[in-house]
N, C-alpha and C positions, 0 to 999 in steps of 0.2 A: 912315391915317398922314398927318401934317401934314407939307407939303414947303416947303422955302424960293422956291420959284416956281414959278408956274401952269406955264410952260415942261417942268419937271419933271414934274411932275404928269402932263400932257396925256401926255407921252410914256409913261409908266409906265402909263399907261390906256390906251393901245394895243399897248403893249405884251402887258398881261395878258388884250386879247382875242385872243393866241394860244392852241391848245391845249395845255395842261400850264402855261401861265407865270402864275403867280401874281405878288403884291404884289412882294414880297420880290427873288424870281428877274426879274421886270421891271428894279425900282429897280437890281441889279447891271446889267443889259445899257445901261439908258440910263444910268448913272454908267461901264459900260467902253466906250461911244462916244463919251462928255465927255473921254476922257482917252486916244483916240485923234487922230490930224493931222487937217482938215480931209479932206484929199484923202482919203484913207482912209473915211472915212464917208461920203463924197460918191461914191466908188467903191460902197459897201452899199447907199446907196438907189438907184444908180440902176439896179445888177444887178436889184432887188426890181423897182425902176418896171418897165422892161425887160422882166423875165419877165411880171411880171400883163400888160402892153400886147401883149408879141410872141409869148409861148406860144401856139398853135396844138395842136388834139385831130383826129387823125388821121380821114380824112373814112372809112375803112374800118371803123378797130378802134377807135375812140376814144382811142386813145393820147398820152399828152402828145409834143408833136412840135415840133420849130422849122421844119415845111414844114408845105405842108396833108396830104402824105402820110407816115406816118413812115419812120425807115429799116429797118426790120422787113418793112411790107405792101409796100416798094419794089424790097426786096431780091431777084433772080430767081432767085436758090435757094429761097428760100422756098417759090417758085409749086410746085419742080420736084420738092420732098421731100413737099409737100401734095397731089400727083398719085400720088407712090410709093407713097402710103401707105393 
């Protein structure tokens, strides 16, 4: 599909290297982030940047985490039902 700017384009092709997003399904998300506020999509990427830079995989269980430990393996009930059992 030919786009009115490279701009366009670029985006719709990163878009569609998500998994499930196609041509089409792309072109909608980068034409309903054109047509949200600035702040608003400035707020999306930088949640996006953010996780890919500070996600953290738990040094136990390998669980996605926002510490090196998650709250799961930290938890001390956890320890105390895994002895009961």
């Amino acid at each position: 599909m030919k786009y009115s700017s490279k701009l366009i384009a670029d985006a719709v092709a990163e878009f569609q290297k998500l998994p499930g997003i196609g041509e089409k399904t792309a072109l909608r998300l980068v034409l309903h982030l054109l047509k949200q506020d600035k702040l608003k999509v400035s707020h999306f990427s930088d949640a996006v940047s953010r996780m890919r830079s500070e996600i953290k995989f738990c040094i136990n269980c390998n669980n996605i985490s926002d510490h090196e430990t998650c709250d799961i393996c930290i938890n001390p009930m956890r320890i105390i039902l895994w002895y009961a059992s």
